[in-house]
C-alpha positions in Angstrom: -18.9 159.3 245.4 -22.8 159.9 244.8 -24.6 157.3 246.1 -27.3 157.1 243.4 -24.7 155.8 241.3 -22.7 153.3 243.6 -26.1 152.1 243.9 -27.2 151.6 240.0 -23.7 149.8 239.6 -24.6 147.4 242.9 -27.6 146.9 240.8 -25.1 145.8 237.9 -22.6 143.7 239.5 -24.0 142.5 242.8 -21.2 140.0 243.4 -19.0 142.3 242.4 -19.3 145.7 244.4 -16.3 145.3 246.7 -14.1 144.4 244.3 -15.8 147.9 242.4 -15.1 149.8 244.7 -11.3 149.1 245.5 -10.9 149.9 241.7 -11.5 153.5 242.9 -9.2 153.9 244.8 -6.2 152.8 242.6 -4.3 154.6 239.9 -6.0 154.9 236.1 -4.5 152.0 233.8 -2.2 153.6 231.2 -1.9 152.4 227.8 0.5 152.5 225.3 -0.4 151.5 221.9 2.7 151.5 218.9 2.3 152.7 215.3 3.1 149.7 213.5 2.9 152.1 210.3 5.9 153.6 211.7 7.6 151.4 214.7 7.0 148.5 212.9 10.3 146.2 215.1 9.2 147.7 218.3 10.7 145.8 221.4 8.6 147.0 224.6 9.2 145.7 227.9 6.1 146.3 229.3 3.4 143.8 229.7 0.5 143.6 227.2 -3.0 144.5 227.8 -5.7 142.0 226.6 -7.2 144.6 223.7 -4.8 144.6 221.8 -1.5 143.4 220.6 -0.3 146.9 220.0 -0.9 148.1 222.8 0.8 147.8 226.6 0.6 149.1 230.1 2.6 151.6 230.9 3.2 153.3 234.5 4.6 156.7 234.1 4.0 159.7 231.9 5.4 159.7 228.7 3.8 161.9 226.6 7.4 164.2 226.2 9.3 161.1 225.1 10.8 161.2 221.7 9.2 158.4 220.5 5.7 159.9 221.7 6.8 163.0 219.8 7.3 161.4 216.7 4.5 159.4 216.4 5.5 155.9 217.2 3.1 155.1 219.9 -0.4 156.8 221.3 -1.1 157.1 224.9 -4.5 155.9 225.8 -6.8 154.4 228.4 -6.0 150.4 227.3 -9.9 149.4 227.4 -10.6 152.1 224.7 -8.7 149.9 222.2 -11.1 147.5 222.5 -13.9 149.3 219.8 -11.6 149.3 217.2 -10.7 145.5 217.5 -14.1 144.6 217.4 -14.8 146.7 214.2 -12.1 144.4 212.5 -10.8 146.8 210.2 -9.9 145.3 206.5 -7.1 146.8 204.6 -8.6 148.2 201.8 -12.1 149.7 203.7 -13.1 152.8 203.4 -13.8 153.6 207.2 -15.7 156.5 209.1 -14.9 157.5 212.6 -17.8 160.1 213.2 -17.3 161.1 216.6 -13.4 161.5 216.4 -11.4 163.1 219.1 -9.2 163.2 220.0 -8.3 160.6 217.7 -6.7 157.6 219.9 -9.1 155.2 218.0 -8.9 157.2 214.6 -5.5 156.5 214.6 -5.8 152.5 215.4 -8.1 152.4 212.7 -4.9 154.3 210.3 -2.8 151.7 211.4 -5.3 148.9 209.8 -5.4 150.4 206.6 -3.7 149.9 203.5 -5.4 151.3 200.2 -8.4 151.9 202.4 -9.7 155.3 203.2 -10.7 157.1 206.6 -12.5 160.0 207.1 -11.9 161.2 210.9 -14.9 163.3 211.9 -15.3 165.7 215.4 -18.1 168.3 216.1 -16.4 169.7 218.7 -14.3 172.1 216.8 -11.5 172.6 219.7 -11.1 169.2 219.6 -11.8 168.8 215.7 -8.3 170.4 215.8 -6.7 168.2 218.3 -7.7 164.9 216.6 -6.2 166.6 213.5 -3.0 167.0 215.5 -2.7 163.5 216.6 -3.3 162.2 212.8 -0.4 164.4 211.6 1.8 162.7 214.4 1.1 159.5 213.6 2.2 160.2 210.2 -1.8 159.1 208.8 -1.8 159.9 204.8 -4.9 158.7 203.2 -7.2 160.5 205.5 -10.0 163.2 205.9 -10.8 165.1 208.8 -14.1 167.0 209.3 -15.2 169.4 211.8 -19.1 168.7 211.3 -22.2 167.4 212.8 -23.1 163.5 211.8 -26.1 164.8 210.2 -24.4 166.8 207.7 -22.7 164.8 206.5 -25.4 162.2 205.6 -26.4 164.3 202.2 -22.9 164.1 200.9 -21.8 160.5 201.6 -24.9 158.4 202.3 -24.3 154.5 202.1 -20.4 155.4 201.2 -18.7 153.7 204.3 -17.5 150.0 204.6 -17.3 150.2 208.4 -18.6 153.2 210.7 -17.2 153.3 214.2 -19.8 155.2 216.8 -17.9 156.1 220.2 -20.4 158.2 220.9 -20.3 160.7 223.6 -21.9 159.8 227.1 -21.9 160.5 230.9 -18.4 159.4 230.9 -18.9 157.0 234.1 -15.9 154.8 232.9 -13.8 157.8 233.3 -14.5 159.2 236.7 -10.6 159.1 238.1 -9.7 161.2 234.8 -11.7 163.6 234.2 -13.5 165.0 237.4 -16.3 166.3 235.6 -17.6 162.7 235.1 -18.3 162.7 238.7 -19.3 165.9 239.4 -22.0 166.7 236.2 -23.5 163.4 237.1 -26.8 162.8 237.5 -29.8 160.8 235.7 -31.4 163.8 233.7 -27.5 163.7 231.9 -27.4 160.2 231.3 -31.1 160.4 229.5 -29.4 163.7 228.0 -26.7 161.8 226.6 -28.7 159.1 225.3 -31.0 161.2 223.5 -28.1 162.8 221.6 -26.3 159.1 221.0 -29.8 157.9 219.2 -29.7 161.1 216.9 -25.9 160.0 216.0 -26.8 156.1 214.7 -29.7 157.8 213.2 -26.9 159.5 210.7 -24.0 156.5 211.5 -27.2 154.1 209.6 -27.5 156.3 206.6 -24.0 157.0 206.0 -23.3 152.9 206.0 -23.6 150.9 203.2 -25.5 147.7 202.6 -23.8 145.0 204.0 -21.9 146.6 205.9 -20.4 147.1 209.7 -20.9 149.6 212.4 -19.5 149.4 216.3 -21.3 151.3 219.0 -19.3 152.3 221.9 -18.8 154.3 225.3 -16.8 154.7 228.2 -19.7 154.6 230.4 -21.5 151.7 232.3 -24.9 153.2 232.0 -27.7 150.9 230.7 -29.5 153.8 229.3 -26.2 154.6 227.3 -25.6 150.9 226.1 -27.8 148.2 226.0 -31.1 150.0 225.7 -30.0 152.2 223.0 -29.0 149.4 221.5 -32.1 148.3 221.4 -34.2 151.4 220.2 -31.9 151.1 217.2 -32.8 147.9 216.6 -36.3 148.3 216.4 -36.1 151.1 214.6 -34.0 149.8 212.1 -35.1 146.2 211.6 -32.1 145.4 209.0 -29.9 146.4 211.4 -28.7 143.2 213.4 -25.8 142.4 216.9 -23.1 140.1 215.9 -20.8 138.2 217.6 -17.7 140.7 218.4 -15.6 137.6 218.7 -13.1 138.5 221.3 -11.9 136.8 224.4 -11.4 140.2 226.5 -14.2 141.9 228.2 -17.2 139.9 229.9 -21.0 139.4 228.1 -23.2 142.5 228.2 -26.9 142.5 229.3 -27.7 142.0 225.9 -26.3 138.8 223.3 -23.7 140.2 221.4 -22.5 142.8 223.6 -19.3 143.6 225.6 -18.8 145.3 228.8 -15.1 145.9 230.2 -15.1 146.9 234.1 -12.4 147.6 236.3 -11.9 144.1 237.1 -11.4 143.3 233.4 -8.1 145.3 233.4 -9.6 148.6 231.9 -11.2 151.3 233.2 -14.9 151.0 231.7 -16.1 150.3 227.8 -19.3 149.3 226.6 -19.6 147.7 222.8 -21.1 146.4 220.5 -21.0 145.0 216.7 -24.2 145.3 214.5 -24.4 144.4 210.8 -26.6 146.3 208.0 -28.5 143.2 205.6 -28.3 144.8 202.3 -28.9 148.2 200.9 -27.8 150.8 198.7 -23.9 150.9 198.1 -22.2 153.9 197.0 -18.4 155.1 196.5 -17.1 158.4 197.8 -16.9 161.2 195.0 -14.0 162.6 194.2 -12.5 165.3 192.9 -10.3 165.7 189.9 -6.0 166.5 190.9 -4.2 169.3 190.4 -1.4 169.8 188.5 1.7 171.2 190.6 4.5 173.5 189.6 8.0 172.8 188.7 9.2 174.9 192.4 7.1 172.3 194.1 7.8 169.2 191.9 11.4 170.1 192.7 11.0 170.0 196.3 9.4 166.5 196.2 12.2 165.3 194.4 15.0 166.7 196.4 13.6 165.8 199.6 11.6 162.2 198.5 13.1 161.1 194.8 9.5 161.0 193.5 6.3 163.1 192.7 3.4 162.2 195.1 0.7 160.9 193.1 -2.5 163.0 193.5 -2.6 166.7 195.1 -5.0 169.4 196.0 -4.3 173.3 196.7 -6.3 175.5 198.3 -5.1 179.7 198.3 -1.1 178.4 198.2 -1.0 175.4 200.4 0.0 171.8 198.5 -1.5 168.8 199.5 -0.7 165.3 198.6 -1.9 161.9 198.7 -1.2 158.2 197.3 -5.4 158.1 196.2 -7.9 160.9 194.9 -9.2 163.1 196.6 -13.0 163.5 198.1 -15.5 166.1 197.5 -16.0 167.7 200.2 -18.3 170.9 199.5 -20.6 172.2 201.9 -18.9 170.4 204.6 -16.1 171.9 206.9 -12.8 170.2 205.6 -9.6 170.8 207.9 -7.3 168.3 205.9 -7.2 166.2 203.3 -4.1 164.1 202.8 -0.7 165.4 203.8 -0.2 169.2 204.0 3.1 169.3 201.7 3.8 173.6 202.6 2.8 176.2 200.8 4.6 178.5 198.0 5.8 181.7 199.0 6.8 183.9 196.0 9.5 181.4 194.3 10.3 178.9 197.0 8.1 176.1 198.5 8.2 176.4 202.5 7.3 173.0 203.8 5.2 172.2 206.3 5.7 170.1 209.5 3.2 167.4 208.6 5.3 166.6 205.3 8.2 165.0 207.5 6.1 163.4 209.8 4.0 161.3 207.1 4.5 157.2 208.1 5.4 155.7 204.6 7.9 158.3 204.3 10.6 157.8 207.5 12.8 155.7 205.1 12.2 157.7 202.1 13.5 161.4 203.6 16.7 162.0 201.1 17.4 164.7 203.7 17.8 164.0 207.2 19.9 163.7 210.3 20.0 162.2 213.8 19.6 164.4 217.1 21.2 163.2 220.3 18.3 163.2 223.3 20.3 166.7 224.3 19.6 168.0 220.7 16.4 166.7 221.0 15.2 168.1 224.3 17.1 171.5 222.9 15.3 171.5 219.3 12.0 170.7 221.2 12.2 173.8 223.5 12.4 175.8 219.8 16.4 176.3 220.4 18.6 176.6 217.2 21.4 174.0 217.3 24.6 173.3 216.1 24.8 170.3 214.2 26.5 169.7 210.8 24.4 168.3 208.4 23.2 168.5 204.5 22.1 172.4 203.7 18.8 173.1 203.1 15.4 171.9 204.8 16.1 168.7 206.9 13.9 166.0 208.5 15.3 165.7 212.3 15.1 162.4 213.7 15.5 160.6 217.1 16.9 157.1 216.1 16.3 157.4 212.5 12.2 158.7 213.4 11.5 161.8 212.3 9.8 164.6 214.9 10.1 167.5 212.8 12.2 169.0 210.4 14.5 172.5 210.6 16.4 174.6 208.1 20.4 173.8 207.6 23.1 175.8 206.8 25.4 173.2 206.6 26.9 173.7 210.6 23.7 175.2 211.9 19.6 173.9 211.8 17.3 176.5 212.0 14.6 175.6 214.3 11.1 174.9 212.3 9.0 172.7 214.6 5.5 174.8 215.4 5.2 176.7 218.3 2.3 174.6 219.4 3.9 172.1 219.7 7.1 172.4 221.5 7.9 171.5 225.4 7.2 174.2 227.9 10.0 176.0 229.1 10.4 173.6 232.7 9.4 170.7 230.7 12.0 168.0 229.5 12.2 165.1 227.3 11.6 161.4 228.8 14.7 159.5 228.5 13.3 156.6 230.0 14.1 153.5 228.3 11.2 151.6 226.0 
């Protein structure tokens, strides 16, 4: 462990230190945190972190359960809840995430929502398209995800976003026993690094919010230079910006009012937050686009497999999307979805696509649909064919009555049609452990 940095937190938490560094040396926390969108009578045994009421602490892998698989719950660090709890999502917001990936707190913001809007946005673009992969599991419909930098984004949507949630990136300190290169790439000259970069993202995060409106700030590292003095550069440089109370009992004060820090001891591996307020200034509504009208192939497939016509859809080349609300303008900006990716028309059939089936308001709507035992599962996950009699044609698979994918039936046999990407490796299994 460097010393510089044992040192700076000593600094931090005199009284504290000992109890610091025997943190190290035990495991990670684990969190799970359920989709109430789709597990909405879930019955865990496991004890509840202090974050969240969603969420629990888990002690074992279980990212190849079949409840992981389809969506029911996200596995996360607990303390990274915390951000999305203070941003106090309402259920008709229209809600920004602009530093996405790989979309654990994207996803809790989904869950708040009701006629609200989220638009999910990641630089990165490796893990633009791994934040798009947890959205589509978790079944999130009225949704955008981008694959640009904040500042691009200002020119299209400025002062269009009730709430704005920053989890900026940053030396990672929080997350030394996870991800080795916290420890290793640390060093002052990154922390200043990373807080230059953080100031140039609330520079965009202030423009894009509208008067009136709320924004949460927040790392995974313990770094003042990171937290509490960026806080304050933003401050004075944006005078109608103001801290409010996040109003939460978890956590401990920061070394600034209205600030939260989460240390080991707090039952979390390491956050940093904080809730500011914008008094007054422009308000303005996302644009949107007109819908396009769909063909009688595809309006046939949405009755056959739903009863009903989605409401509002969008093609781009042959590829049908749909969505309960309009949907945005998004030109000159790098769109990877919008909505939920229906499939696409080949010739004179509609081939759907995996993200259809795994859409949350739909798991009780699916007029097409059968349940796998955990041996069908595991076998339908490692991209086997099965034998299983069910209705003919394309058929959403489900463990327990949640869909996980979908195949293609011939009345004895389902044609395996999960993607590649995302099946189990060949000496991987599913988690049978019991929830």
């Amino acid at each position: 462990m460097n010393p510089d940095f044992l040192n700076r937190i000593q600094s931090y938490i005199p009284n504290e230190m000992e109890a610091f560094l025997s943190s190290l040396e035990r495991p990670m926390y684990r969190g799970l945190r359920i989709n109430p969108k789709k597990w909405q009578d879930a019955q865990i045994s496991f004890p509840k972190t202090p974050f969240s009421n969603d969420e629990y602490y888990v002690n074992e892998a279980l990212g190849n359960h079949p409840y992981h698989l389809a969506g029911l719950f996200y596995l996360q660090e607990p303390s990274a809840s915390s951000a999305v709890e203070i941003l106090d999502v309402q259920p008709d917001d229209v809600v920004l995430d602009l530093c996405a990936a790989p979309g654990g707190k994207s996803t809790q913001i989904a869950a708040k929502l009701d006629t609200g809007f989220l638009v999910a946005n990641e630089f990165d673009k490796k893990r633009a398209q791994i934040l798009l992969s947890n959205m589509e599991r978790m079944g999130v419909d009225s949704m955008m995800v981008l694959n640009n930098e904040p500042s691009q984004l200002v020119s299209k949507y400025a002062h269009c976003f009730d709430r704005i949630l920053v989890d900026a990136p940053c030396s990672g300190e929080g997350m030394m026993k996870k991800h080795d290169a916290a420890m290793n790439h640390w060093s002052v000259e990154h922390i200043q690094f990373c807080a230059k970069r953080q100031k140039q993202i609330l520079e965009s995060a202030y423009q894009l919010l509208k008067g009136n409106g709320f924004m949460v700030y927040s790392t995974c590292t313990y770094a003042k230079e990171e937290n509490e003095d960026v806080m304050q550069w933003f401050l004075d440089t944006y005078p109608d910006m103001e801290l409010v109370d996040p109003n939460v009992s978890f956590g401990r004060p920061g070394f600034m009012k209205n600030t939260i820090r989460i240390f080991p001891m707090d039952k979390g591996e390491g956050h940093f937050v904080a809730k500011l307020h914008k008094k007054g200034g422009p308000v303005k509504r996302l644009p949107v686009q007109k819908s396009i009208a769909i063909d009688s192939i595809t309006k046939t497939f949405f009755m056959d497999q739903l009863g009903f016509i989605p409401k509002y859809h969008d093609q781009q080349d042959d590829k049908i999307y749909v969505m309960d609300q309009s949907f945005i303008q998004t030109k000159g900006l790098h769109c990877l979805r919008q909505g939920i990716f229906a499939g696409e028309r080949i010739k004179k059939r509609f081939e759907p696509a995996h993200a259809f089936y795994m859409n949350a308001k739909w798991i009780h709507v699916y007029k097409q649909k059968t349940n796998l035992s955990l041996d069908e599962v595991d076998a339908f996950m490692h991209g086997l064919e099965i034998e299983h009699p069910s209705q003919k044609g394309y058929i959403a698979v489900c463990v327990d009555g949640y869909p996980f994918g979908f195949g293609k039936s011939d009345g004895k046999h389902i044609k395996n049609k999960i993607p590649k990407g995302l099946r189990l490796l060949p000496n991987s299994h599913i988690n049978r452990c019991c929830l």
